[in-house]
C-alpha positions as a Python dict, from the first residue, in 0.01 Angstrom:
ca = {
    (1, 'X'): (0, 0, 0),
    (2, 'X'): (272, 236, 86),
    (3, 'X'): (436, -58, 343),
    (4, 'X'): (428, -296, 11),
    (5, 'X'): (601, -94, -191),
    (6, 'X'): (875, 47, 61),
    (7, 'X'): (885, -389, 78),
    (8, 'X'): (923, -468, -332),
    (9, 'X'): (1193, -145, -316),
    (10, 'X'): (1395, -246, -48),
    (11, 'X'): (1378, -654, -135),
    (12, 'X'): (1729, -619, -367),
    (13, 'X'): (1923, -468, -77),
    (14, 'X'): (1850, -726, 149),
    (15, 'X'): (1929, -978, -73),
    (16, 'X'): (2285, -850, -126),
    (17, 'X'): (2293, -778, 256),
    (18, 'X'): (2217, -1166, 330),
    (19, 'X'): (2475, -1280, 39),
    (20, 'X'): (2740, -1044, 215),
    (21, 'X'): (2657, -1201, 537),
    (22, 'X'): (2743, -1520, 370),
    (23, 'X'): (3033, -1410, 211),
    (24, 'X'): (3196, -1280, 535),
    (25, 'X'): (3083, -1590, 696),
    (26, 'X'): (3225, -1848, 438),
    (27, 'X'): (3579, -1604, 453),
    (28, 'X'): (3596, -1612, 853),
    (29, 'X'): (3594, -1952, 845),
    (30, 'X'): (3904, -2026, 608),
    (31, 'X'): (4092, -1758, 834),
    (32, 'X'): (4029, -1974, 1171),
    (33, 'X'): (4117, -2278, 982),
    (34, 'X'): (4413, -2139, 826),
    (35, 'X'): (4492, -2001, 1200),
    (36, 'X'): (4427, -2380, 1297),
    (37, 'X'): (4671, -2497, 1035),
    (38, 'X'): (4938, -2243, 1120),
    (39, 'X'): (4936, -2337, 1474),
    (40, 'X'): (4995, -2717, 1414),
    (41, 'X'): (5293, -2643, 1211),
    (42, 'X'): (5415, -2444, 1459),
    (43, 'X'): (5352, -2729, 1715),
    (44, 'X'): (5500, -2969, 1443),
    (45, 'X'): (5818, -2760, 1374),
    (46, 'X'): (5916, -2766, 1772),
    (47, 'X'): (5792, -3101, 1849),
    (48, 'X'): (5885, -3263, 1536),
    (49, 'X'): (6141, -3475, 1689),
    (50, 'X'): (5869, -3752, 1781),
    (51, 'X'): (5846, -3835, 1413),
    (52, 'X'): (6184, -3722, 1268),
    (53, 'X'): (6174, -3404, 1150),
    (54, 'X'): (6505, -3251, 1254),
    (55, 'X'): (6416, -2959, 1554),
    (56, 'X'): (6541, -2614, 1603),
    (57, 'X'): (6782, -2500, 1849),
    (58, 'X'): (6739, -2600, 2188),
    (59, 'X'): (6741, -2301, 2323),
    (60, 'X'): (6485, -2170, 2092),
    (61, 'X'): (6288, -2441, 2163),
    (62, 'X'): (6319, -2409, 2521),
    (63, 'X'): (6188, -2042, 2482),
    (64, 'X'): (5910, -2152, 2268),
    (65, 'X'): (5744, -2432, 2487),
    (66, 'X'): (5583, -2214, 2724),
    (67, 'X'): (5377, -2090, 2403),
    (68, 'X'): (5312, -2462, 2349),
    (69, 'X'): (5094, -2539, 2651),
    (70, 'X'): (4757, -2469, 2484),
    (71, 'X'): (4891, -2676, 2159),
    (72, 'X'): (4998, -2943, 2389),
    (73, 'X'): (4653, -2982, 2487),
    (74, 'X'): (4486, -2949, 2135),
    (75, 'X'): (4707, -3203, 1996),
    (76, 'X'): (4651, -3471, 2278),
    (77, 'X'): (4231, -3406, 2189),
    (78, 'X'): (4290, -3396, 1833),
    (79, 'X'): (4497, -3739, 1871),
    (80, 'X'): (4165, -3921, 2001),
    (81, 'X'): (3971, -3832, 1703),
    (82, 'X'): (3908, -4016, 1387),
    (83, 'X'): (4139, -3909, 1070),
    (84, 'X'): (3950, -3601, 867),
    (85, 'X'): (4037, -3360, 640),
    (86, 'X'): (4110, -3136, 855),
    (87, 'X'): (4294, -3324, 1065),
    (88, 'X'): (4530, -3440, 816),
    (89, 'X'): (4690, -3763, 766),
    (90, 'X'): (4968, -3649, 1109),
    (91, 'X'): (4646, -3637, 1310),
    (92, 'X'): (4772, -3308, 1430),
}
């Protein structure tokens, strides 16, 4: 008796536990895509020569590339899948 009632008490606090949970989950995720997004328009600002978007210094950009490696790699698998909306319509 005592175990149901500790059970009906306790039932609204879980509830808003589980809809935090969601919360925080539903919130991480727009923070790793916006992390995605910043990091291709990084990648688009130095390599933006390719498609005609006017680059920065040289010399910045030589500084910069060894910070590029990783994108380098995430473009080149991101350019063999199909258009998305998160992709974008660069594919980048």
């Amino acid at each position: 008796m005592l175990k149901k009632i500790l059970w009906w008490i306790s039932l609204p606090i879980r509830v808003l536990w589980e809809f935090n949970k969601g919360f925080k989950l539903y919130y991480v995720k727009g923070i790793q895509w916006e992390l995605e997004e910043l990091e291709n328009i990084f990648a688009l600002i130095l390599l933006g020569s390719y498609i005609g978007i006017p680059n920065p210094p040289i010399d910045l950009s030589y500084r910069l590339v060894p910070y590029m490696i990783r994108e380098i790699y995430v473009m080149q698998e991101k350019s063999t899948k199909e258009i998305n909306l998160r992709t974008g319509w660069l594919n980048v």
